[in-house]
C-alpha positions in Angstrom: 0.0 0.0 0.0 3.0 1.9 0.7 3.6 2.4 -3.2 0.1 3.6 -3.8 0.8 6.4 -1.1 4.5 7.3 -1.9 3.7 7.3 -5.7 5.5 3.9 -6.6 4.4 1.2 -8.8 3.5 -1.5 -6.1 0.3 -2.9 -7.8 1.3 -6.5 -7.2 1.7 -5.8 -3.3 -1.8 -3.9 -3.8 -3.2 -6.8 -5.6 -2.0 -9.2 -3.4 -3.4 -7.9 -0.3 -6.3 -7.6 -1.8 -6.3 -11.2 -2.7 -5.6 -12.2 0.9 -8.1 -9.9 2.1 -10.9 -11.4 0.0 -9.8 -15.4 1.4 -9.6 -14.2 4.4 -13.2 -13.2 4.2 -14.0 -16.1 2.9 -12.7 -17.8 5.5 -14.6 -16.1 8.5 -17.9 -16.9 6.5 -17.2 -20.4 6.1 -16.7 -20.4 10.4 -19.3 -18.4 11.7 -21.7 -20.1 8.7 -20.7 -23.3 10.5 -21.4 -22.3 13.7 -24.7 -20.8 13.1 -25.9 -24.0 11.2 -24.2 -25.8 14.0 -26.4 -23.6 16.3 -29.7 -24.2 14.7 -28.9 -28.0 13.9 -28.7 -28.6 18.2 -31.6 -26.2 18.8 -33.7 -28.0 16.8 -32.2 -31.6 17.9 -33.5 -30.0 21.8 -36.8 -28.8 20.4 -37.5 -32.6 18.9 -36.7 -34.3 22.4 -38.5 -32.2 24.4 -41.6 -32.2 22.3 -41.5 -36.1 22.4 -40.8 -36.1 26.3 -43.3 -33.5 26.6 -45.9 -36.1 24.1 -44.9 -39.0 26.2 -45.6 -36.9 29.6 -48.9 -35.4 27.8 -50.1 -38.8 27.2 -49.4 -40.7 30.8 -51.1 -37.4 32.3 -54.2 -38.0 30.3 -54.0 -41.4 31.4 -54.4 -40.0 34.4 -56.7 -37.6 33.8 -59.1 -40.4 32.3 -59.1 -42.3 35.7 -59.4 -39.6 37.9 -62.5 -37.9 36.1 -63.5 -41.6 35.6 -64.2 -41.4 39.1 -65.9 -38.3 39.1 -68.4 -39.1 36.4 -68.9 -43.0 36.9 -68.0 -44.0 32.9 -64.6 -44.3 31.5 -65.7 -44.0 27.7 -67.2 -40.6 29.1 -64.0 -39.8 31.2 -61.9 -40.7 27.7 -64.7 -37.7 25.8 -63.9 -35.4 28.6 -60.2 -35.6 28.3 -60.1 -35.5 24.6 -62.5 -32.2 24.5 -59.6 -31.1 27.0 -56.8 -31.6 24.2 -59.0 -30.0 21.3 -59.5 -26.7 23.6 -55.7 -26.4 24.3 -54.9 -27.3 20.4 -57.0 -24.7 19.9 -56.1 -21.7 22.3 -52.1 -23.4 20.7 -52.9 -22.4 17.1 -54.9 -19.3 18.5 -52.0 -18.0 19.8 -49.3 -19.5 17.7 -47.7 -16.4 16.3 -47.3 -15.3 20.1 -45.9 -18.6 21.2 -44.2 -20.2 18.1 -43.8 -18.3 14.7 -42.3 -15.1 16.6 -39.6 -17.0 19.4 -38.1 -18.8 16.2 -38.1 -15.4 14.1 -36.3 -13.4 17.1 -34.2 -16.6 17.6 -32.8 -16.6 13.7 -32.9 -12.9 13.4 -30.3 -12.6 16.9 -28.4 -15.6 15.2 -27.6 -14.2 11.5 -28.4 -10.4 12.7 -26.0 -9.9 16.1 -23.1 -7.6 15.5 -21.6 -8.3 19.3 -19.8 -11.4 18.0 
């Protein structure tokens, strides 16, 4: 850069640095590309397992559920209505509210990802 400045003819050095400049570059998107697929790969790994745990736990309480209103209301195919009203008013206060408890948390999560400058 030197021969830019001073008046010289140091294109090659010029062109050169330029050269390193632009792998260089290259080279920090390939490593922070990797760590933000890396990122989202594992959060979405955690996401999977708990919603299965969470399924699995959903089911066993309904189990319960069944057996304990069983008792209140004397029929188990009723109980087994009762319960599965239950689920269809939570799946439906879930997609009531899903911008507010599922499409926005993954947009802010992405958008801090590829969008934060304090890394």
């Amino acid at each position: 850069m030197s021969g830019i400045i001073n008046g010289g003819g140091d294109n090659d050095s010029l062109l050169n640095d330029v050269k390193k400049y632009i792998d260089l570059n290259i080279d920090y998107l390939k490593v922070a590309g990797t760590e933000k697929l890396a990122i989202i790969l594992s959060s979405i790994a955690v996401v999977a397992a708990v919603m299965i745990l969470g399924g699995i736990a959903l089911f066993y309480i309904s189990f319960s559920g069944v057996y304990l209103i069983e008792s209140w209301v004397g029929s188990e195919s009723l109980a087994y209505l009762v319960v599965g009203i239950i689920m269809l008013i939570l799946l439906a206060i879930v997609y009531a509210f899903r911008m507010k408890l599922i499409v926005n948390p993954i947009a802010r999560f992405v958008s801090k990802l590829f969008l934060d400058k304090s890394k």
